[in-house]
C-alpha positions as CSV (number, residue, x, y, z in Angstrom):
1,X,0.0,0.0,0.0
2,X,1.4,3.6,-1.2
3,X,1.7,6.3,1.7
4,X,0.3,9.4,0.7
5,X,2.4,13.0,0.9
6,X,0.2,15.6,1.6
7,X,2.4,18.3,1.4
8,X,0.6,20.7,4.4
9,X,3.8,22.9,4.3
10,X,5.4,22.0,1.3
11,X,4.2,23.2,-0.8
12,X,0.2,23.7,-0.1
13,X,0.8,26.9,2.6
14,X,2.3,28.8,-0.1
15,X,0.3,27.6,-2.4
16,X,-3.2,28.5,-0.1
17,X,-1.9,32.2,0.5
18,X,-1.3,33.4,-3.3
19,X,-5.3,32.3,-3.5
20,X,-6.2,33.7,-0.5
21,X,-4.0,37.5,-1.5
22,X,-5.1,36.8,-5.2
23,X,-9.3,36.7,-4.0
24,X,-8.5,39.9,-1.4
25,X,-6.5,41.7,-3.9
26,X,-9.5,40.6,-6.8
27,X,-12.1,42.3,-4.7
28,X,-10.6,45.7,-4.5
29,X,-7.9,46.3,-6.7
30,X,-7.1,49.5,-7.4
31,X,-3.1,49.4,-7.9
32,X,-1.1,51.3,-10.1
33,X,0.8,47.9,-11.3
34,X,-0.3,45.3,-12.5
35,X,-0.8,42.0,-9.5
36,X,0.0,38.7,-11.7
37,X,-0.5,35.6,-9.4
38,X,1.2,32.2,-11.0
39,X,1.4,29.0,-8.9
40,X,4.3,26.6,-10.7
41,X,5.1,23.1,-11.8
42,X,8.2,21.0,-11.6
43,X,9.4,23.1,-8.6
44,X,11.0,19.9,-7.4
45,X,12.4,18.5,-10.7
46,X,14.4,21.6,-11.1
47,X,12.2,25.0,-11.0
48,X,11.1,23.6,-14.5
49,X,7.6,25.3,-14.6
50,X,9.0,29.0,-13.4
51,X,12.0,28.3,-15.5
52,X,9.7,27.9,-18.7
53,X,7.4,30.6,-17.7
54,X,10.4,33.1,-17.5
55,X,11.7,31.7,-20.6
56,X,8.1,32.4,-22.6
57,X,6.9,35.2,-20.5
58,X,3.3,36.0,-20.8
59,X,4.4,39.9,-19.6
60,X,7.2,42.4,-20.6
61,X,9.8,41.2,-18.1
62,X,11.4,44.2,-18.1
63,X,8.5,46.1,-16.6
64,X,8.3,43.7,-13.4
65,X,8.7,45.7,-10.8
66,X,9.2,42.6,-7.9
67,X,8.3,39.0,-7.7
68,X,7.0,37.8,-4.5
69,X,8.1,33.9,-3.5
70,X,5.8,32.1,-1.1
71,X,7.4,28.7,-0.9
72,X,6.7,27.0,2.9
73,X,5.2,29.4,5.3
74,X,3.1,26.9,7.2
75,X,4.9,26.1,10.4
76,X,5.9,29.4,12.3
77,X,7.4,28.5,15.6
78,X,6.6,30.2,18.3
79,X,9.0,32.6,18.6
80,X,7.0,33.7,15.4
81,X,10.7,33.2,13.6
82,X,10.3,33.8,9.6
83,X,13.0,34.0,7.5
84,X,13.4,36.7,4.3
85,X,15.3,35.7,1.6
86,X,15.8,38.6,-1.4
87,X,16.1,41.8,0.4
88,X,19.7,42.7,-1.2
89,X,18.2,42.0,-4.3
90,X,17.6,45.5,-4.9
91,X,19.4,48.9,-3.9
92,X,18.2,50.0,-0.8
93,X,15.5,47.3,-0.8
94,X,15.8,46.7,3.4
95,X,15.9,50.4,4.6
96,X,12.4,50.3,2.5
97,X,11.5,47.0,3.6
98,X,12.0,48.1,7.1
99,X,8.7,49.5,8.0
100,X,6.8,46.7,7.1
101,X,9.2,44.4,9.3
102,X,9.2,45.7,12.2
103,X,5.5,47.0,12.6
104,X,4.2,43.0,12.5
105,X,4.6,40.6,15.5
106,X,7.0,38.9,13.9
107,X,10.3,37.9,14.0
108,X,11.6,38.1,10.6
109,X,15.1,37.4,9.6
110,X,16.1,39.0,6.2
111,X,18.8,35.9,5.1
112,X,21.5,38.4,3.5
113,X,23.6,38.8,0.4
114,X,23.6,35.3,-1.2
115,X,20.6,33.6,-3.2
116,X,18.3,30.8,-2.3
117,X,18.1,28.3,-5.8
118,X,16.1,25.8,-4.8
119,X,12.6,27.5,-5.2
120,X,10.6,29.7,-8.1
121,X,12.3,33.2,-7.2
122,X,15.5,31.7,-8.2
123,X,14.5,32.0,-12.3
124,X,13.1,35.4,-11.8
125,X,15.9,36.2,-10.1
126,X,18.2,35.3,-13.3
127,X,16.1,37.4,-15.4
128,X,17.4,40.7,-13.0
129,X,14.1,40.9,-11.3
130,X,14.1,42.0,-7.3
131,X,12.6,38.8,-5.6
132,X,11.5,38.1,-2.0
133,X,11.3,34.8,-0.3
134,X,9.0,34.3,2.7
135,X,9.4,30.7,4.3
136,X,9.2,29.5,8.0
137,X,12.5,26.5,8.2
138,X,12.9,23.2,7.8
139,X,11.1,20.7,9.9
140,X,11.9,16.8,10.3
141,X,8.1,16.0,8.6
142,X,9.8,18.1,5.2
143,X,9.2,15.5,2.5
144,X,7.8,12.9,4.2
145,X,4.1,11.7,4.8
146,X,3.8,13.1,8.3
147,X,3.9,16.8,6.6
148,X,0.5,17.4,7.3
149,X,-2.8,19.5,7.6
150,X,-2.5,19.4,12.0
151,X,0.8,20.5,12.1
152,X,0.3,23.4,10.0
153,X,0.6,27.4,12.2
154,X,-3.1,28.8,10.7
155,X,-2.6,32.0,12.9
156,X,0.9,32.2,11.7
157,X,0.4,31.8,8.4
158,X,-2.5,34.9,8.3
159,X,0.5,37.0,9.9
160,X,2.7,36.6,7.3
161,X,-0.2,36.8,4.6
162,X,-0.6,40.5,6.3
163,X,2.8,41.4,6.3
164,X,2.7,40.2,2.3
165,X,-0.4,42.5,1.8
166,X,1.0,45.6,2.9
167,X,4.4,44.9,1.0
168,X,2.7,44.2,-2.3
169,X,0.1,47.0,-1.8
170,X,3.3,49.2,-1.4
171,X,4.9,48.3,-4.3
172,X,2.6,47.9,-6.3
173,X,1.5,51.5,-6.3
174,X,5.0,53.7,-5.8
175,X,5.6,55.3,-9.2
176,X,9.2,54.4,-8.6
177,X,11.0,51.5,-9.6
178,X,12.8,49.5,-7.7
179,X,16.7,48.8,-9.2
180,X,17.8,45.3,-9.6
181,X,21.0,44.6,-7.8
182,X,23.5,41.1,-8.2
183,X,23.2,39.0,-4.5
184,X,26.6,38.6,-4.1
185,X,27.7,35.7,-1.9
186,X,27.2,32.4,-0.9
187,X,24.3,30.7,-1.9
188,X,21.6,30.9,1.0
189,X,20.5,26.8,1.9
190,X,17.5,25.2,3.7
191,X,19.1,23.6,7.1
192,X,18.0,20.1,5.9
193,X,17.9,17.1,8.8
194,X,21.1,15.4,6.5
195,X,23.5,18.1,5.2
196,X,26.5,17.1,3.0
197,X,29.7,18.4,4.5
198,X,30.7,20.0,0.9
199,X,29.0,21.0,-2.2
200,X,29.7,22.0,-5.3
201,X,27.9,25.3,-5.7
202,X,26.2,24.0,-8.8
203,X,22.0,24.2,-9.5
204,X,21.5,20.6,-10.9
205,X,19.4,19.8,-13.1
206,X,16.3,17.4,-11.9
207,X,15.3,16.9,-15.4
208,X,17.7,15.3,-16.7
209,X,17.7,11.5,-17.6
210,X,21.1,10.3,-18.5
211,X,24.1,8.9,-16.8
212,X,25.9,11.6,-14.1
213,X,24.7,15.1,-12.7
214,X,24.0,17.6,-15.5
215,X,24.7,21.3,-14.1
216,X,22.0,23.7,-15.0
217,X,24.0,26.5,-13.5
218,X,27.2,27.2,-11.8
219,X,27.1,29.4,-8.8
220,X,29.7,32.4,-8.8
221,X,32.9,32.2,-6.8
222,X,31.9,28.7,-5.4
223,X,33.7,25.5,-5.7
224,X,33.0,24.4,-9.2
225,X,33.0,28.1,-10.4
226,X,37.1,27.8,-9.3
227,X,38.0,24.2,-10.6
228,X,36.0,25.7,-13.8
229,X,32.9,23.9,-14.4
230,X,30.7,25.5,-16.6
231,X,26.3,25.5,-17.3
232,X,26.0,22.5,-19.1
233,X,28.6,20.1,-17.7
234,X,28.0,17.1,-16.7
235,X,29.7,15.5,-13.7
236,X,29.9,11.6,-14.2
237,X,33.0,10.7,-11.8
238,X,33.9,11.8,-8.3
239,X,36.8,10.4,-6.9
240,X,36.8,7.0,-7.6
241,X,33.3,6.9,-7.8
242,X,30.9,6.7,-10.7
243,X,27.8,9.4,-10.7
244,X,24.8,7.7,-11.7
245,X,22.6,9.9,-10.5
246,X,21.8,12.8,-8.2
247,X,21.2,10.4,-5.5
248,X,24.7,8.7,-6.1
249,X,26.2,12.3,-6.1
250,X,24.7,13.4,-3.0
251,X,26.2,10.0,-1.3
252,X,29.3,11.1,-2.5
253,X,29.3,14.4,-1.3
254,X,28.5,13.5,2.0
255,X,31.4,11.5,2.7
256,X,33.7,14.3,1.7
257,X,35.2,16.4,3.9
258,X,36.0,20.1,3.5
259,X,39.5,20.9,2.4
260,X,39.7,17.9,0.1
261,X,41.1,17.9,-3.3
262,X,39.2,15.2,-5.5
263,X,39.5,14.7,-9.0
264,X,36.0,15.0,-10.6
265,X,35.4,13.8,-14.6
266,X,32.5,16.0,-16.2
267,X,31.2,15.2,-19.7
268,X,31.3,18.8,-21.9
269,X,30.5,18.7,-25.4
270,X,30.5,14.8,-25.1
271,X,34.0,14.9,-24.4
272,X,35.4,13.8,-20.8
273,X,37.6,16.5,-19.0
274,X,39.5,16.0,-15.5
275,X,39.2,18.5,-13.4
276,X,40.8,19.1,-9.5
277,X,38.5,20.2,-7.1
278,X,39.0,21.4,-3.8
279,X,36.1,21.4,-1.2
């Protein structure tokens, strides 16, 4: 018998707020910009349904003034601890952001320089558009069939729904534009229950089918940006270890330990490259 995965948190709570904003904002809008609400496919193959939307855009992308990313926001703590991801992402962006922080109850903390590629903002993001990433942690139910409806923080999540409201109402309807600036730093991760002691710095991509790890996009100034790994590559050796897959990588990963040097084989225009890599 198959066990269901609800998904309570992950990702219905995100999912249940952009309706709940879209019907408020539907009843009385009266904004200078245009409100576009989109709920995404493929997040968990590889971003593949906000990667194809940003890639056949339905609106001028160059007019977006901010995308909005609402990507687990179910399970507020009580300490009322939610973390921002996105607020470097455009000049002055916190000072403005400020307000709207610190009037709610709660406990927000912006994340920093650095980006978060694991959820929809990320492809925006790429595309120079100032993104925001609202999401309440990691919990031990995350992928599993205990991430359910009685776990979920109701009065939490209507908190951060307000705090979301007044952001987007403000934005929305200042004539000026916000101005996109590059997140410089490390890459901002979910605190998973199993963290590898390395990684490469590399968005992989889910939806590929072949032999090894294809890489969808090198991260700046991270470790396979300075052994020179490049978009496209795809990593079939570790070590002495064959990739078959992103599973198989991940195993290998986690048995490395920072400061190593390993020899890693990538496949680039179907030719196989060595390539010394220090973690």
């Amino acid at each position: 018998m198959g066990i269901i995965n609800n998904g309570a948190d992950d990702n219905a709570s995100g999912t249940s707020m952009v309706l709940e904003l879209f019907e408020k904002f539907a009843s009385s809008n009266s904004h200078k910009r245009t409100l576009v609400f989109m709920a995404f496919g493929g997040e968990e193959l590889g971003l593949l349904g906000s990667r194809h939307y940003v890639n056949n855009p339905t609106i001028d992308l160059d007019k977006v003034q901010l995308m909005v990313n609402l990507d687990m926001v179910g399970r507020m703590d009580e300490d009322n601890n939610v973390e921002l991801g996105g607020s470097p992402s455009a000049k002055d962006f916190s000072a403005k952001l400020h307000p709207f922080l610190i009037s709610s109850s709660l406990n927000i903390k912006e994340l920093g320089k650095g980006i978060f590629s694991r959820s929809d903002h990320y492809n925006f993001y790429r595309k120079n558009i100032p993104v925001l990433f609202f999401f309440t942690g990691i919990h031990k139910d995350y992928h599993t069939p205990t991430d359910d409806e009685n776990k979920i923080n109701y009065d939490g999540m209507m908190e951060i729904s307000s705090v979301v409201e007044d952001i987007v109402n403000e934005f929305s309807n200042v004539d000026e534009r916000l101005i996109f600036e590059n997140m410089d730093g490390d890459q901002q991760e979910m605190q998973t229950p199993a963290r590898m002691k390395v990684t490469l710095g590399v968005m992989p991509d889910y939806s590929y089918s072949g032999n090894g790890l294809r890489i969808e996009g090198v991260r700046e100034n991270r470790t396979a940006a300075k052994a020179g790994m490049k978009d496209g590559d795809v990593v079939i050796q570790i070590g002495e270890t064959k990739v078959k897959d992103i599973y198989k990588y991940m195993e290998i990963l986690s048995k490395i330990e920072p400061g190593s040097t390993v020899p890693v084989i990538i496949l680039r225009d179907n030719k196989e490259e060595t390539l010394d890599v220090t973690f």
